[in-house]
C-alpha positions as CSV (number, residue, x, y, z in Angstrom):
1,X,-7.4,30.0,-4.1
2,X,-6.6,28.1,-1.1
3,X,-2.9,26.9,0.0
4,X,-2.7,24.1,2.6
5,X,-1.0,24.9,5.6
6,X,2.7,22.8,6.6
7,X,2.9,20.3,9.1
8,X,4.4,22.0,11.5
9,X,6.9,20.1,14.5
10,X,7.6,20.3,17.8
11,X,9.5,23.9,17.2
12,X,6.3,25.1,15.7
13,X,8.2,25.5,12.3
14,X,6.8,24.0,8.6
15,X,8.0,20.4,8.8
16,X,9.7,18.6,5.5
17,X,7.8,16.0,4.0
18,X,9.6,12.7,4.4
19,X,12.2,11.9,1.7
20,X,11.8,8.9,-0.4
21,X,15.4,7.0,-1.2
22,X,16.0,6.7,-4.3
23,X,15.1,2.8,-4.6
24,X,11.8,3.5,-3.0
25,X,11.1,6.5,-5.4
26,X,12.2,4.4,-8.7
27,X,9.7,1.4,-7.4
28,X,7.0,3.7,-6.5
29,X,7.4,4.9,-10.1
30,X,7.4,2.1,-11.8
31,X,4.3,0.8,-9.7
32,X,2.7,3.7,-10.8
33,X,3.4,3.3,-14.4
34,X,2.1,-0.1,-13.8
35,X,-0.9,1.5,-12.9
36,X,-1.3,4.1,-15.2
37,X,-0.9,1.8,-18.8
38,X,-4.0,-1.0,-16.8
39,X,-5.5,-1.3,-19.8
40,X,-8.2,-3.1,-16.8
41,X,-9.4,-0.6,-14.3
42,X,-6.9,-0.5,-11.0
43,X,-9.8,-1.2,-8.1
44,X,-8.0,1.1,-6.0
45,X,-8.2,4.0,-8.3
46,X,-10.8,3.6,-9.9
47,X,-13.3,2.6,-6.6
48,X,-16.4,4.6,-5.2
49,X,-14.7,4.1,-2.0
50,X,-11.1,5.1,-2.5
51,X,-10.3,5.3,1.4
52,X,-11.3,1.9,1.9
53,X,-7.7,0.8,0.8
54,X,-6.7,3.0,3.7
55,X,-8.8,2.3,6.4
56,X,-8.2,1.8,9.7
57,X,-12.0,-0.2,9.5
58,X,-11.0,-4.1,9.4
59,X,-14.8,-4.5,7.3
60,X,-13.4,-2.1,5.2
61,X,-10.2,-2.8,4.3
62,X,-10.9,-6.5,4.1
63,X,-13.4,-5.4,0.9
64,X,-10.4,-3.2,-0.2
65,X,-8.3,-6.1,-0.3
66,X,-10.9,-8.5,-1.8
67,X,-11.3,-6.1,-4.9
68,X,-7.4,-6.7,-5.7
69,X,-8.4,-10.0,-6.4
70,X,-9.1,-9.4,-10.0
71,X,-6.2,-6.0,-10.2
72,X,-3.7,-6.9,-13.1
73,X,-0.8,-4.6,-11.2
74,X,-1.7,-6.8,-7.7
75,X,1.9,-8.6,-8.2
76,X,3.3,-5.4,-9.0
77,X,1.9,-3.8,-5.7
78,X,2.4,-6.8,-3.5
79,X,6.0,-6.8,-4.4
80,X,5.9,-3.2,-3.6
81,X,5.1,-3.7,-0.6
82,X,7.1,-6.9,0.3
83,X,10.1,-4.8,-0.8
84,X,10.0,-1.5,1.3
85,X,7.8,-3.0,4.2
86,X,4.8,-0.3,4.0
87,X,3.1,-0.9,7.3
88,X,-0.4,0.8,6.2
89,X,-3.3,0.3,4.3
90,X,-4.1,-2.9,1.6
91,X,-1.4,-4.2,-1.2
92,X,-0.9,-6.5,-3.3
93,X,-4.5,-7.5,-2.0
94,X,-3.7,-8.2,1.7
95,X,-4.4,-5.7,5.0
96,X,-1.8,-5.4,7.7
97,X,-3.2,-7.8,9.9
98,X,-3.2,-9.9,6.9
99,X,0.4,-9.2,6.2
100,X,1.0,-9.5,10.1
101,X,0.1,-13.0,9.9
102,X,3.2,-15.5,11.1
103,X,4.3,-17.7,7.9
104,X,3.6,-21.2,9.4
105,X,7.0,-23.3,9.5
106,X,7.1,-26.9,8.9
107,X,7.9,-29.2,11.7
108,X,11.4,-31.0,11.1
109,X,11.5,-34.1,12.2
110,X,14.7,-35.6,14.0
111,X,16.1,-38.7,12.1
């Protein structure tokens, strides 16, 4: 049997993994559930290349993010996403620097 050894900190003592608040837990839930009753499959958990949706490769992730195209939870995860501002890896079929993108504004013009 094998054990995985703690994250350990600047003191050299086992670290905590972080703590989810409770809205983030319930979301991240209910995204899962999402995925879980697909009755399509979920590209990301059901690809070859499951790291892809976590790459730090733009070629990679920007395949990652085209096979959400067709994902019936990509709303779900997009919202997700929107809501607690995850800064890594593809949802809701976008990659950071896709996300990172400035919303263009419309110019107003002076009457």
């Amino acid at each position: 049997m094998t054990t995985s050894t703690p994250t350990t900190g600047t003191t050299g003592r086992p670290t905590a993994p972080p703590r989810l608040s409770p809205r983030k837990a319930r979301d991240l839930e209910t995204l899962h559930a999402a995925i879980t009753v697909a009755t399509d499959p979920v590209p990301c958990q059901s690809s070859d290349h499951p790291l892809a949706w976590i790459s730090d490769d733009p070629d990679e992730a920007a395949a990652a993010a085209r096979a959400c195209r067709s994902c019936s939870v990509l709303e779900a995860c997009g919202s997700y996403q929107r809501t607690h501002r995850e800064p890594a890896g593809v949802w809701g079929g976008k990659t950071p620097s896709q996300r990172q993108r400035p919303k263009r504004t419309r110019e107003v013009n002076p009457r």
